[in-house]
N, C-alpha and C positions, 0 to 999 in steps of 0.2 A: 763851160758847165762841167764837162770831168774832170779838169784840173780842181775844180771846188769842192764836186765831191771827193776825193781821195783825200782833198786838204780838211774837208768835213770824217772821214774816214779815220783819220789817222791821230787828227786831236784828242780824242778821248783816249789812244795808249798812252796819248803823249802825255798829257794830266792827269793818268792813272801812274805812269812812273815819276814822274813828278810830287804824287803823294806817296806814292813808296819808300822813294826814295827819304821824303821827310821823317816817315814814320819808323822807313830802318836807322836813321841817324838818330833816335831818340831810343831806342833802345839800348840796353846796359849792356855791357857783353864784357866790362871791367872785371866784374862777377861771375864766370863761368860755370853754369852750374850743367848737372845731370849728366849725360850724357857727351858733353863737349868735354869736360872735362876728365873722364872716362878716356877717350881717344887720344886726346893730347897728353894723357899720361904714357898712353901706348906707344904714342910715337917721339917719346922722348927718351925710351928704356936703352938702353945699352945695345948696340948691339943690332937694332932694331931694323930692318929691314922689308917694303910691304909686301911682295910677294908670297916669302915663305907667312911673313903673317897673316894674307889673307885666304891661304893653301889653310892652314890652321885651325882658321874662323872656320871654314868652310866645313871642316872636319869636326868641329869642337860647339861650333855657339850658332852661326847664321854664313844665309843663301846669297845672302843680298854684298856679293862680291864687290859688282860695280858700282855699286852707291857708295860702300865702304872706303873704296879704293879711293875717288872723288872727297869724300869726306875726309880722310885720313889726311891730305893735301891741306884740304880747306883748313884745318883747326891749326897749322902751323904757320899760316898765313897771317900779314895782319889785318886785324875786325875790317877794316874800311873793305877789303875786295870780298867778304861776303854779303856785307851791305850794301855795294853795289850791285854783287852776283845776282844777289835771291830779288833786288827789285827788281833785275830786267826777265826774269825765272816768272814773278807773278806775270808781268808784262805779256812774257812768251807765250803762258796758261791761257791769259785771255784773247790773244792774237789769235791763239792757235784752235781755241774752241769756236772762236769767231769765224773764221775763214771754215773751218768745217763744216757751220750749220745755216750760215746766211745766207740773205737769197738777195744774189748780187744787185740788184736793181735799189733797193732798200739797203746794199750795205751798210751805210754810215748811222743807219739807226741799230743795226747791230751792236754796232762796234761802241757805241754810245749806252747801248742797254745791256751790254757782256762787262764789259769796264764798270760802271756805275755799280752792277752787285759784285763786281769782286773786292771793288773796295770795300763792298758790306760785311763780308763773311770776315769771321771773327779770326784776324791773324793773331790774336795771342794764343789761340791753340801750338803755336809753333814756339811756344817758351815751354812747353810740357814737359821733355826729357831735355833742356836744354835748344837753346835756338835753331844754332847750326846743324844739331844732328837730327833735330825732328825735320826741321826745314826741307832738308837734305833726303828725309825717306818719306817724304810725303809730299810737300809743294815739287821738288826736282820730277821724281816720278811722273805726277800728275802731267807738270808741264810738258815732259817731254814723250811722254806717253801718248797725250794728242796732237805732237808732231808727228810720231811717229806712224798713227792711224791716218794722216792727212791721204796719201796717197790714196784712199780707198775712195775722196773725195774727188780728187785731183783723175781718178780712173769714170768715175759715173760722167765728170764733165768732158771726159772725151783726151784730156791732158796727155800730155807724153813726159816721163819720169825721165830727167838728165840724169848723166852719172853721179855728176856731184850731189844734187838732189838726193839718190839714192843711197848714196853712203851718208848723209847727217843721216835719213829717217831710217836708214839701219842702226848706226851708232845709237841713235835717242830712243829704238827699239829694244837695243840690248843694256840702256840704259837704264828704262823704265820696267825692263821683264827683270830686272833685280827685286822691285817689290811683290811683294804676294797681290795684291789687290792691284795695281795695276798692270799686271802679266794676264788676269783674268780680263781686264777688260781688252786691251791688247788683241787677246786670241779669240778673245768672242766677237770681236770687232770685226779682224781677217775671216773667221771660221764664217760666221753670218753674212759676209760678202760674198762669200765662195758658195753659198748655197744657195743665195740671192741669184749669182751668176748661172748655178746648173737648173734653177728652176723656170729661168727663163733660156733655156736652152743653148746653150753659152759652153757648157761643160769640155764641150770639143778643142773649144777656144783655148781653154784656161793654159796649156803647157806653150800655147803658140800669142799670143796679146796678151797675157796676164801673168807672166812668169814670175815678175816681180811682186806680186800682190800673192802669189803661192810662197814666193822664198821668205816673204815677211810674216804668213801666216805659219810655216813651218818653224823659223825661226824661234818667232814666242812659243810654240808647242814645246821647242827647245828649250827658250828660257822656263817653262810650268815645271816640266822634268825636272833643268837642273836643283829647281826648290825642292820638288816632290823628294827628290832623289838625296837629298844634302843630313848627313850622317849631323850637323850639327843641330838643325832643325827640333829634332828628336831630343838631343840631350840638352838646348834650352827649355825645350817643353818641360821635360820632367823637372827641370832643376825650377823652374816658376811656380809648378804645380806647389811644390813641397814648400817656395819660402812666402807664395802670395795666397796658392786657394789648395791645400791637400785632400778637401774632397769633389778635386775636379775631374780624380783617376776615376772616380767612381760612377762619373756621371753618363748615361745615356745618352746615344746621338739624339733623340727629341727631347731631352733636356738641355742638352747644347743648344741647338735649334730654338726651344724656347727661350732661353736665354737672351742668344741672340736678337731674335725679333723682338725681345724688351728694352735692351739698352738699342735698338734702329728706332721705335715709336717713342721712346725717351727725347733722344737727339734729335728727334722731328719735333716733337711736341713740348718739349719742355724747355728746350735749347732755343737761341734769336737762332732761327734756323730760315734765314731768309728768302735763299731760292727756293725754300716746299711752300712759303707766304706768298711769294711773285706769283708761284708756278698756276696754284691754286687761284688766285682770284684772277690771271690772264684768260686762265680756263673758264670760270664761271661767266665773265665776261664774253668770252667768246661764243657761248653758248647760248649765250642770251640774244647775242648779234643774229646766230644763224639758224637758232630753231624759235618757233614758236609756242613747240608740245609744253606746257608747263610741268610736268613728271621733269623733262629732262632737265628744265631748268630750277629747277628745286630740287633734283640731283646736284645740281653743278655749285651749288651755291654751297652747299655742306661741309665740302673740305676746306673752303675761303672760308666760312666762319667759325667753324670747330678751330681752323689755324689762328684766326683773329683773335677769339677768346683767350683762349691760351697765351698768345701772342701777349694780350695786352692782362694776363692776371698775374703772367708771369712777372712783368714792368711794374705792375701795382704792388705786388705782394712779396716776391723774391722766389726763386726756384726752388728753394726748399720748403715752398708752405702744404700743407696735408695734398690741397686739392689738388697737388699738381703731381701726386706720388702712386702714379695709373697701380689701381687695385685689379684684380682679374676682369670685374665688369669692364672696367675702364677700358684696359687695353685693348680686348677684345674691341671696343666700339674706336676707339683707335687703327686696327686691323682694319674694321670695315671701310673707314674713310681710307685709308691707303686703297682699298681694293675700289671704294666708289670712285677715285682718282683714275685708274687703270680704266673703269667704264665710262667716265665722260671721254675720255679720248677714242676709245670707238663711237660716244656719240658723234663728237666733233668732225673725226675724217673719215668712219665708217672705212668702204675698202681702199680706202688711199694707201699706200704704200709709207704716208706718213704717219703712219697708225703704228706698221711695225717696229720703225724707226723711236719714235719714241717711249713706245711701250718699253722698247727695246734698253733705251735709254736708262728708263726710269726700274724695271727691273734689276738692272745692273748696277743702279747707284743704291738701291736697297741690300743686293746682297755684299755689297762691296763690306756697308758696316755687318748684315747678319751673322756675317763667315765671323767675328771674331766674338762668338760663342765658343767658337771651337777654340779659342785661346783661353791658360789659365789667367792672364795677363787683362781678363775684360773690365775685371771692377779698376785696375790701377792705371790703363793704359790711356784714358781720360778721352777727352772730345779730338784729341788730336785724329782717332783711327776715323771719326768720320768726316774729315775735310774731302776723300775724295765724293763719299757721297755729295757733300754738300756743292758742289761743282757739278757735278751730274746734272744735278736738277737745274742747273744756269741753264746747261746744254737743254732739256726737255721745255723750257722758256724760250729759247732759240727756233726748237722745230716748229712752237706754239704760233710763233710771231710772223712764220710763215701764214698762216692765214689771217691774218690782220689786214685789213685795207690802209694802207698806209696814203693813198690817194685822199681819202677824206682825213684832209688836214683838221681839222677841229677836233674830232675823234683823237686823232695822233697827239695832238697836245694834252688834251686830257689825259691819254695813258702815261705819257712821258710824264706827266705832274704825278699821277698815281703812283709811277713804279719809284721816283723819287722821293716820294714821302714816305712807301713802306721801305725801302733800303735807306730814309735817314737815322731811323734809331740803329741799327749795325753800324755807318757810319762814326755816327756819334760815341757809341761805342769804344768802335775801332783806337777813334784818336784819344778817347780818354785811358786808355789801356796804357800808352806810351806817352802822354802831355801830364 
């Protein structure tokens, strides 16, 4: 019986790299455009060297050393090993989100409903600035970013961190702390653990059982600086301001702020933005299962059909039609459903500990996109900057599934058909982007 289930466990990455892999082979890369091209002119200059060049970068344009360093490799390479690379990179995303939020007993319906929507989410975001180099600052990250948070899983279930263990989810820490937006989750990940730990009286513990889950929290606090701190950072900013948005110097931190929060309810609501679709009616559903009060459950339904609507006006009509272009009213009522999203999850687990966890989650995958208000780069940077939210939300459909009866098999069929029929338009999507 557990030989079946790991063999049930493990089919779904295996038919998720399987259609990767198809879907990377179809892709053009004959044509190198954006940003790939950008680099491989770099590393073809005379002379050229990566070190002093990415000493350079560091000083002159961007933070993101280690990505750079890996990418600058990758574009000299031929096409086939990044289309291999990046299919077993989604792979690794969905393993590694997988094993973080499942609840062992049920794993292989995990692994099965983590897989299923990442083949949903829209990989042609990753042709935006070029394939390999969005790829590369965005899917790499993401992936190795919740390798590198595993331990903090691997520490609640009681686990002991090998050494070798220790050096990948260090490497894949200093990996993913090259991005802005995965350094933050990163360290809010460790930080939030660590305060998890002192509140339950632990704090004595932490330099004697926990030293490893301090040096990796330290660590990314390391990599946040090295960004914070990166002289090129600054003089990209102003040179974007001037050639993409020159009245961005002008603008106010709560017009950043606003900003932001409008391209994050955009990309939720106007965008096939499929884990906030899943996320939203697992939850209304679930709420239905376990309360009776009707208030809560006509709470719970709002965000599944506000997403549905939308969902499906967007398929009918195309994204650029009036209705779907949130006016003030709009968004604001847009805000509220995010925020009546946050209170069905206090209905659902009230003081469970999985209440923080998700909120926690889902907070995080919102500011992940908000923060890039603060970039002049937000009107041209396109949907690529929110693939990590969109992965987020797979995650807060993870912590959901936890309270699912998964014992009543009729029920479980029924959801499985559900979640497959809302991830087949992404799907379909998907393959018509590259077929």
């Amino acid at each position: 019986m557990k030989k079946k289930q790991e063999i049930l466990y493990c089919l779904p990455f295996v038919l998720l790299l399987l259609a990767e892999l198809i879907i990377h082979w179809k892709i053009d890369l004959n044509v190198i455009g954006g940003d790939d091209t950008v680099f491989l002119a770099y590393s073809q200059e005379e002379g050229f060297s990566l070190l002093p060049w990415l000493a350079e970068r560091y000083m002159t344009w961007s933070s993101r050393t280690a990505v750079e360093a890996v990418l600058m490799v990758m574009v000299t390479l031929p096409a086939v090993v990044w289309r291999i690379a990046d299919s077993f990179v989604v792979v690794i995303g969905a393993a590694a989100l997988t094993r973080l939020l499942e609840k062992r007993e049920y794993r292989e319906y995990y692994s099965f409903f983590i897989s299923l929507m990442f083949l949903a989410l829209p990989y042609s975001y990753m042709s935006l600035a070029g394939w390999i180099a969005t790829s590369m600052n965005y899917m790499w990250p993401l992936a190795f970013g919740l390798v590198a948070v595993y331990p903090i899983r691997k520490s609640i279930d009681g686990g002991k961190i090998r050494i070798i263990e220790g050096i990948v989810y260090t490497v894949c820490l200093i990996f993913a702390g090259s991005s802005e937006q995965m350094v933050f989750v990163v360290a809010a990940s460790y930080g939030c653990y660590g305060l998890y730990l002192i509140w339950n009286g632990k704090s004595r513990l932490i330099l004697k059982e926990y030293r490893y889950i301090l040096m990796q929290f330290l660590l990314s606090v390391l990599c946040l600086l090295y960004i914070l701190l990166s002289p090129g950072n600054g003089i990209r900013s102003a040179s974007e301001t001037a050639k993409w948005l020159p009245e961005f110097a002008s603008y106010s931190i709560l017009k950043k702020i606003e900003l932001g929060v409008s391209v994050t309810i955009k990309s939720i609501f106007v965008q096939e933005n499929t884990g906030f679709l899943v996320m939203t009616f697992l939850l209304a559903v679930l709420i239905w299962q376990t309360h009776k009060k009707w208030t809560y459950r006509v709470l719970a339904v709002i965000p599944a059909c506000v997403m549905l609507i939308f969902t499906e006006v967007r398929r009918l009509l195309g994204s650029d039609h009036p209705f779907l272009n949130l006016s003030t009213v709009e968004g604001l009522g847009m805000i509220l459903v995010c925020g009546i999203v946050l209170l069905c999850f206090l209905i659902l687990f009230g003081k469970d500990i999985r209440f923080l966890l998700v909120s926690g989650i889902y907070l995080a995958a919102l500011a992940t996109k908000a923060v890039i208000g603060f970039s002049p780069t937000i009107h041209t940077s396109g949907e690529r900057t929110s693939w990590v939210m969109d992965v987020l939300f797979l995650g807060c459909v993870a912590v959901l599934l936890s309270k699912w009866n998964f014992k009543n098999k009729q029920a479980t069929v029924l959801l499985v058909l559900a979640v497959i029929y809302l991830c087949s338009a992404g799907i379909i999507l998907n393959y018509n982007s590259f077929f």
